[in-house]
N, C-alpha and C positions, 0 to 999 in steps of 0.2 A: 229918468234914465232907464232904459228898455232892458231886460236880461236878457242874458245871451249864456242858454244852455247846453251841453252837449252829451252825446250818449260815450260812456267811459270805453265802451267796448269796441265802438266803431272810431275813437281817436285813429287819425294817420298813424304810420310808427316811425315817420322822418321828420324831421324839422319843419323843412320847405311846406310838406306836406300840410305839418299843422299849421302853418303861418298864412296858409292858401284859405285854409279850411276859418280858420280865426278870422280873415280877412272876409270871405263869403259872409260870415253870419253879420261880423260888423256892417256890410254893405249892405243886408236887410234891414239894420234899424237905422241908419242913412234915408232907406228910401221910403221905409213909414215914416222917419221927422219928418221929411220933405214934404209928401203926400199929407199930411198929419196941418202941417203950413200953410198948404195948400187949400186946405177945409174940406178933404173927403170924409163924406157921412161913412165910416166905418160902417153901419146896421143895413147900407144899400150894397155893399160887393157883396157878388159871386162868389163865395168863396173853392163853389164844387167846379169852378170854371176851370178848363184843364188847360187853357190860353193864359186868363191868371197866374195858373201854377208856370206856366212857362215865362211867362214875363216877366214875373218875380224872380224867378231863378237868373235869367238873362241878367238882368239888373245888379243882381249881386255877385254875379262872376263876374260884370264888367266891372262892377268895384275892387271884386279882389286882383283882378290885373292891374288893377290903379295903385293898390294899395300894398301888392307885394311884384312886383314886375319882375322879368328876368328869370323865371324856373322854366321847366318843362314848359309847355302848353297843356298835357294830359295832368298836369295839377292839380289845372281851373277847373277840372271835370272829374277827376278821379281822387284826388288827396293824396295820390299813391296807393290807393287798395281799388277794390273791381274790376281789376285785370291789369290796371294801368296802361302802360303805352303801348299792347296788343289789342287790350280794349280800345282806346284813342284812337289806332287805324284803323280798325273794323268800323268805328262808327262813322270816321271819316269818308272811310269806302263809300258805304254803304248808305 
């Protein structure tokens, strides 16, 4: 069974928030079991690979919209802190 950590200080401070954020981290050890099944030599990835990081992150926000459906859309991306859904349009903009 995989842990699933978090930093106390950076907790969402709404519900949703944390139920997004809860959902994200579950959808990272989803997609190591998977991969894991699969027979990836863990001691072969990139880990410094910034495509990686992107992939990974992808994967588990498309979990936590599986997994908690129906909030905001700036959720999946923000938890409700780093600006939230002012951030969310900037980045949409832009």
């Amino acid at each position: 069974m995989p842990d699933i950590t978090l930093s106390l200080e950076q907790l969402p401070k709404n519900r949703d928030g944390l139920r997004v954020l809860l959902a994200h981290e579950i959808g990272h050890a989803i997609h190591n079991q998977w991969t894991d099944l699969e027979g990836i030599d863990w001691e072969q990835v990139r880990w410094e690979s910034l495509l990686l990081g992107m992939y990974r992150e992808g994967v588990a926000t498309h979990f936590s919209r599986q997994i908690v459906p129906n909030v905001a859309d700036e959720l999946y991306y923000t938890y409700g802190s780093l600006g939230g859904k002012d951030w969310f349009l900037f980045a949409q903009e832009n």
